[in-house]
N, C-alpha and C positions, 0 to 999 in steps of 0.2 A: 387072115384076110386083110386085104390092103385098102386104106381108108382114102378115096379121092378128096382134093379140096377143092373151094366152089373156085370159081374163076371169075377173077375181076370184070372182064369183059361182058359178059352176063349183070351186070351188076352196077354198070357205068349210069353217072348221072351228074347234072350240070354242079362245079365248083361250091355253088353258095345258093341257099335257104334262104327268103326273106323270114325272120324271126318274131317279123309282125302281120304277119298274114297267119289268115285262119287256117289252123291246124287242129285233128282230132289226136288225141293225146292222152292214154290213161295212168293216172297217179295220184299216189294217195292221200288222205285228208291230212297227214303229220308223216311223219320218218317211223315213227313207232309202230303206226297200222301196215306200213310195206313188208309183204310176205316175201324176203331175201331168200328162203327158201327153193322158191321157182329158179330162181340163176345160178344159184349157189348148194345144191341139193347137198354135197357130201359136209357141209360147212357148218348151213343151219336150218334150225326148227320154225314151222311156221309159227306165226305168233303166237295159237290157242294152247301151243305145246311147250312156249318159253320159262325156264326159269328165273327169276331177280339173280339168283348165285351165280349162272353161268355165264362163262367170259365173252364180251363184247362182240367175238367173232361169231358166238354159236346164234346171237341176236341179230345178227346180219350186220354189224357197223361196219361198213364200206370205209378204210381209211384212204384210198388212191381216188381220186377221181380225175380222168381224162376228159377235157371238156372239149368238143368237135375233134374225138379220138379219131374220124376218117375212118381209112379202112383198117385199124385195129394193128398197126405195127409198134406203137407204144406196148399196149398193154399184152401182147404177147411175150418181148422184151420184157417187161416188168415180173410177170407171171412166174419165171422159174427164180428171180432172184430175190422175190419175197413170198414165196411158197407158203404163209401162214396169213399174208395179209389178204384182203379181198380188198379187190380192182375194180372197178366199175366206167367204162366209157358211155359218155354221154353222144349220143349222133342225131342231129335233125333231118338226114334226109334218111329217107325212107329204101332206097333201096342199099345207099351204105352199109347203114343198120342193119341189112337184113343179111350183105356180103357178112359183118364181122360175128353177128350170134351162128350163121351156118360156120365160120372158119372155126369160132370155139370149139360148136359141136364135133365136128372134121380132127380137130386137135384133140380133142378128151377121147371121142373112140381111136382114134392110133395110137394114143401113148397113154394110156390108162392111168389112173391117178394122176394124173399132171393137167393144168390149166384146169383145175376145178374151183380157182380164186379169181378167175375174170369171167366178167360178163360185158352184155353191153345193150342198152337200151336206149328206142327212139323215144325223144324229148326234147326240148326249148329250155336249155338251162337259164335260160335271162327269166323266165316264168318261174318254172318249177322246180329250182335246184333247194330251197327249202324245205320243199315236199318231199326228198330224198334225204337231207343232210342235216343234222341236229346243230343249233346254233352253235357258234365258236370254233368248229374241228379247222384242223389242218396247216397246212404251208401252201402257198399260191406261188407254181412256178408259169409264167409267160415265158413266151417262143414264139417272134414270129419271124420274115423275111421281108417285112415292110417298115422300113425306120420309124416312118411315123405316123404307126400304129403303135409302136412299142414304144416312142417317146411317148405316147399319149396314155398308155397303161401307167408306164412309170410316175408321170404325172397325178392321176389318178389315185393309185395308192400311194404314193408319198404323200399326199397332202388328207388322206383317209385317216384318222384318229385312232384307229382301228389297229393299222398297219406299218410293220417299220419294213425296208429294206435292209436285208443280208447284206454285206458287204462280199465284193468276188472272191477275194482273200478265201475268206470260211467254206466256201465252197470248192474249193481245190480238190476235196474228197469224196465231195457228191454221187454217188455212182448212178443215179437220174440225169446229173446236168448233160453229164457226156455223150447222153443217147436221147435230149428230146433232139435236135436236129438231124439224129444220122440213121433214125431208125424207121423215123416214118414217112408214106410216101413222097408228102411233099415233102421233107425233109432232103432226101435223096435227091430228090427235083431239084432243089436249090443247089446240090452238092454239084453234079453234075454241071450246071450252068455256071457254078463260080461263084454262083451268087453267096449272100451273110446271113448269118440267124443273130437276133438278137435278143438277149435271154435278161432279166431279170427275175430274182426271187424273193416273196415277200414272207415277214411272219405275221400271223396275226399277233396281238398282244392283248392280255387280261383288259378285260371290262370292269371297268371299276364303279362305273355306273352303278 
């Protein structure tokens, strides 16, 4: 039986979220109490059922996070080239959200076992991305199509205590770099018009504190 997928059109909504207006919003008191479960069924156990021994994925530790994933063209790109890690897109507008959790489900019944490592959940990551992410994880890659917005991240975490910038050099073999601008809608958007993405990548560094 042949599995339809939802249709953007259906699903259309203004470019941009104020981030400071009141939204209703559910999430958890810490990253520990989020039952990954619900998103990630084949992956992991809810909390009441977790072991200390077992590996970080069967706990739900989400290592990708998409922040205003859009309509979810990263993280299906991502999905089959790291088939053990869990993906998680962040979306504030509400009917986005709701085009990219129907496209998962749309993708997990036509191709069975595949795409059971993404999800994607409506939130405010300027509020709530602690409430999902245990202090210190990850690599912070920016992408955007506005100069300066992206001189002003760079600014940003360069001067962060936190954060050094990768050098382009080390990134030659990336296999992320080369698909945040050409995979997601507006990405494509840019492509067509001519227009530039401007990409830097940062790492966190040990807290010495």
């Amino acid at each position: 039986m042949s599995v339809s997928m939802p249709q953007k059109r259906y699903y259309r909504q203004r470019a941009h979220s104020n981030p400071m207006a009141d939204h209703t919003f559910q999430y958890p008191v810490c990253p520990e109490e989020m039952d990954w479960s619900k998103l990630y069924p084949e992956f992991c156990r809810p909390p009441d059922e977790r072991h200390e021994d077992e590996p970080d994925r069967r706990k739900g530790k989400v290592e990708f996070a998409d922040i205003g994933c859009g309509y979810g063209g990263l993280l299906v790109e991502l999905a089959p080239l790291f088939p053990d890690t869990l993906i998680l897109g962040l979306e504030i507008r509400v009917k986005v959200s709701d085009y990219v959790q129907d496209r998962i489900k749309s993708l997990r019944a036509s191709e069975p076992g595949r795409y059971q490592n993404i999800a994607c959940l409506r939130s405010n990551a300027m509020k709530y991305l602690p409430n999902f992410f245990t202090k210190g994880q990850g690599m912070v890659y920016t992408n955007t199509d506005v100069e300066e917005v992206h001189l002003w991240m760079v600014k940003h975490f360069t001067e962060h205590p936190l954060f050094t910038r990768i050098p382009d050099e080390e990134l030659t073999d990336d296999i992320i770099v080369g698909r945040l601008g050409s995979c997601t809608e507006e990405g494509k958007k840019v492509q067509r018009n001519g227009g530039k993405n401007f990409l830097a990548v940062f790492r966190r560094v040990d807290d010495q504190s």
